[in-house]
N, C-alpha and C positions, 0 to 999 in steps of 0.2 A: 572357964567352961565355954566350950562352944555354939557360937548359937547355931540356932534351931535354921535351915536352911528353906527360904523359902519361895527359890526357884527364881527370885532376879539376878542374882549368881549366876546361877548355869543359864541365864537368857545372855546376861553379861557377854557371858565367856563364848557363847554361840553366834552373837553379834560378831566381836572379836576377831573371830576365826572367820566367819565371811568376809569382814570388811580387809581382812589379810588375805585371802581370798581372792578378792578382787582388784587388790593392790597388788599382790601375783602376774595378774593376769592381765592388767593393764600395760605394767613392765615388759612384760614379754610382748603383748602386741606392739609397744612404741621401738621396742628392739628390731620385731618381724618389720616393720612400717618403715624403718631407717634400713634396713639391707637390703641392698638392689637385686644382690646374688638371687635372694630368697624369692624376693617379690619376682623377679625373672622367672624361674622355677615356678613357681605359682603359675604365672603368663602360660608358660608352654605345658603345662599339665592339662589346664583346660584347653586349649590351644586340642592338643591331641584327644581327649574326652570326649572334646567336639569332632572331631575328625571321626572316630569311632564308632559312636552316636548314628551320625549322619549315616556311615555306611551300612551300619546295622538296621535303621529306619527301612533303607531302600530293598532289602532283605525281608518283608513281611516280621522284620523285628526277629531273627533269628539268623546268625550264621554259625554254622557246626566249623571249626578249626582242626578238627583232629578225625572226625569225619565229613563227608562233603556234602554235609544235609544243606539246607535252605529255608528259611520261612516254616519246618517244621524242627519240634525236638530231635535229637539225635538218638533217643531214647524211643521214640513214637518209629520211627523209618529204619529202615537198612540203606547203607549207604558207604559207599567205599572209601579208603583211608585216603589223606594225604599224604604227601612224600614228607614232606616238616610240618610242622605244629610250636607255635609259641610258646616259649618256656618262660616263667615270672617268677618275680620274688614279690608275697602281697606280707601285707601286716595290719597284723589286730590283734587289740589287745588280751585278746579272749582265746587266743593260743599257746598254750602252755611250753611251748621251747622254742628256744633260740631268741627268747625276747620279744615274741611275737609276731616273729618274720616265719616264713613257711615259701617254701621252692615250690611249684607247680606246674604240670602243662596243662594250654588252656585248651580246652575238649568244646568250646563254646561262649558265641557270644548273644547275649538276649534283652530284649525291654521288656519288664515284666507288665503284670496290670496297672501296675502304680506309675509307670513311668521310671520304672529305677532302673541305669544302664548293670547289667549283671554279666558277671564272667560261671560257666561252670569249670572248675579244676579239679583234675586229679595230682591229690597230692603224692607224698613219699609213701604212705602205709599202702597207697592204691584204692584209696576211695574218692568219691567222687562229690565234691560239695560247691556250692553258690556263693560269692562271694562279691559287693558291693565293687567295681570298675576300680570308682575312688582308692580303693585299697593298695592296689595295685603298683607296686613302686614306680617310677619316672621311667625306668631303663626297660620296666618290662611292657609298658606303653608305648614306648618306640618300638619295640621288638613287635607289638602285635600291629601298631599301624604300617612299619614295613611291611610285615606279612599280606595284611590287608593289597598295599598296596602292589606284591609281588605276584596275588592270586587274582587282581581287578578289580578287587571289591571297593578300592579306590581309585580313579581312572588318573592317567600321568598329568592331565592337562590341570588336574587341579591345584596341582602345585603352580605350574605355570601359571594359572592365574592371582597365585597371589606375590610371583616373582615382580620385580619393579624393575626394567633396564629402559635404556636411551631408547627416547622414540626416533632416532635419524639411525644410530648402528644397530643397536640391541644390544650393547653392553653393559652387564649389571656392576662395572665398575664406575656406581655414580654416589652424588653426596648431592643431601638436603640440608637449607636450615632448616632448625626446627628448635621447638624450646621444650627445656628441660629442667627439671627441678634439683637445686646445685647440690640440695641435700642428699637426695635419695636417688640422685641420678637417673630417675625415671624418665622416659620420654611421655611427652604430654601430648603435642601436635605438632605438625609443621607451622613452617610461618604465613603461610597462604598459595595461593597457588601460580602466579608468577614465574616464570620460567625463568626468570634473572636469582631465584631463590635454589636451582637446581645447577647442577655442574655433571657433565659426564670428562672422566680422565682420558676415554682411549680420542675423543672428538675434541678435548681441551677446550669447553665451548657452553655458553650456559642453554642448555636445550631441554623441551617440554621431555614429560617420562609418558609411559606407558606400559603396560600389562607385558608381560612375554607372551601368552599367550593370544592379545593381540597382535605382538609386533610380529609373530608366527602367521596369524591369519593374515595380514598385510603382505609379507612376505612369498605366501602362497600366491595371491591374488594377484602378485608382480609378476611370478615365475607364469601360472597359466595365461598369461595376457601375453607373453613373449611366442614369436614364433619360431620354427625351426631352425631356423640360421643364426638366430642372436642366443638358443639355448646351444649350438654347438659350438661356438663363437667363445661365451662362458665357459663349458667343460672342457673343453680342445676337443673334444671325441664327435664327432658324426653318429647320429642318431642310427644310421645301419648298423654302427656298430655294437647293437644292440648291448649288451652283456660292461665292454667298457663305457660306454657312457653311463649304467646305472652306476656301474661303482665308482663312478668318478663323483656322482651327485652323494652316493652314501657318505664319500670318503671328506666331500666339504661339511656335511651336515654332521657325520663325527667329529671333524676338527672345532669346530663351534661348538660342539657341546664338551667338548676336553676342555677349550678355551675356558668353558664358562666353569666347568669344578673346580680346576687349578687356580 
């Protein structure tokens, strides 16, 4: 005959099942914790979050992407369309096809009261819904801080400043020590700040670094301190000849920024 059940069983079995649970869940973080790949990904998800974030702040906390509101809902104003609109792929769990995943263009982006970065989407059926940033795949994160960046809502210098090139040429073909963990291949820090700890390739020479976006302001502050003889001197062109000497200036300032994508 069986006994009589009197519920340390099913607390048993309930223990059990968390402490499996939890040994789940442990496994998979010391898996997530040892792949660089991931943890990488990770890096640049918030990396761009942040990016996002910021521009949407300076926006009174609202940019319309599909119309070209500001600071107010796209819902509240009339407001004219844009030419393109960011297209994403979000996921949650709480959508019933495709596993979760759902295609959208984003119609908006918002901080609400709580401080939560929100996207509005309109999906495939053509309705219109709120959806938490975070959700948001990687690719389609790129695609709206592009965007951002394409319409000004992020200005170009700000890349620049977190570019690293040689402070004697400006070239970002340079190498640091630095230390790194042999397991996870994480970088940790540099090894200090000693310029014998720095190498630029195109100068073969160990030299301090600096900002792009400084070595641009430097740059500038050489070129206007020059007078008219030593800028014509520089471009082959005579400043009468109005028209060829800018493109001669446009056509170095292209060559260095080709130099620097390739």
């Amino acid at each position: 005959m069986k006994p009589k059940d009197n519920g340390l069983a099913n607390l048993h079995d309930r223990k059990r099942e968390e402490r499996g649970f939890c040994c789940m869940q442990l496994i998979m973080y010391r898996r997530i914790r040892k792949d660089y790949v991931q943890l990488s990904v990770i890096s640049i998800r918030e990396s761009l979050l942040r990016k996002i974030r910021h521009a949407v702040e300076k926006e009174n906390n609202i940019i319309g992407t599909f119309y070209r509101n500001r600071g107010v809902h796209y819902r509240e104003s009339e407001s004219p369309e844009y030419e393109t609109s960011p297209i994403v792929v979000v996921h949650n769990p709480v959508f019933y096809g495709y596993g979760g995943y759902e295609g959208a263009t984003v119609y908006e982006l918002f901080i609400d009261g709580n401080g939560k970065l929100l996207c509005t989407l309109n999906g495939e059926a053509g309705e219109d819904f709120d959806e938490p940033a975070e959700n948001v795949q990687t690719e389609g994160l790129l695609n709206i801080t592009h965007w951002l960046e394409e319409y000004g809502f992020i200005p170009d210098d700000t890349d620049d400043d977190g570019i690293t090139v040689c402070d004697e040429c400006g070239s970002d073909n340079i190498q640091t020590q630095a230390w790194v963990d042999l397991n996870t291949r994480i970088f940790i820090g540099t090894t200090g700040i000693d310029r014998d700890d720095n190498w630029c390739d195109e100068c073969e020479v160990h030299l301090p670094f600096t900002t792009l976006k400084e070595f641009k302001g430097c740059m500038q502050e050489w070129w206007d301190s020059l007078d008219s003889n030593q800028m014509e001197k520089i471009t082959g062109y005579r400043q009468n000849k109005r028209q060829a000497f800018v493109k001669s200036l446009q056509y170095m300032v292209g060559q260095q920024e080709l130099r620097r994508e390739t």
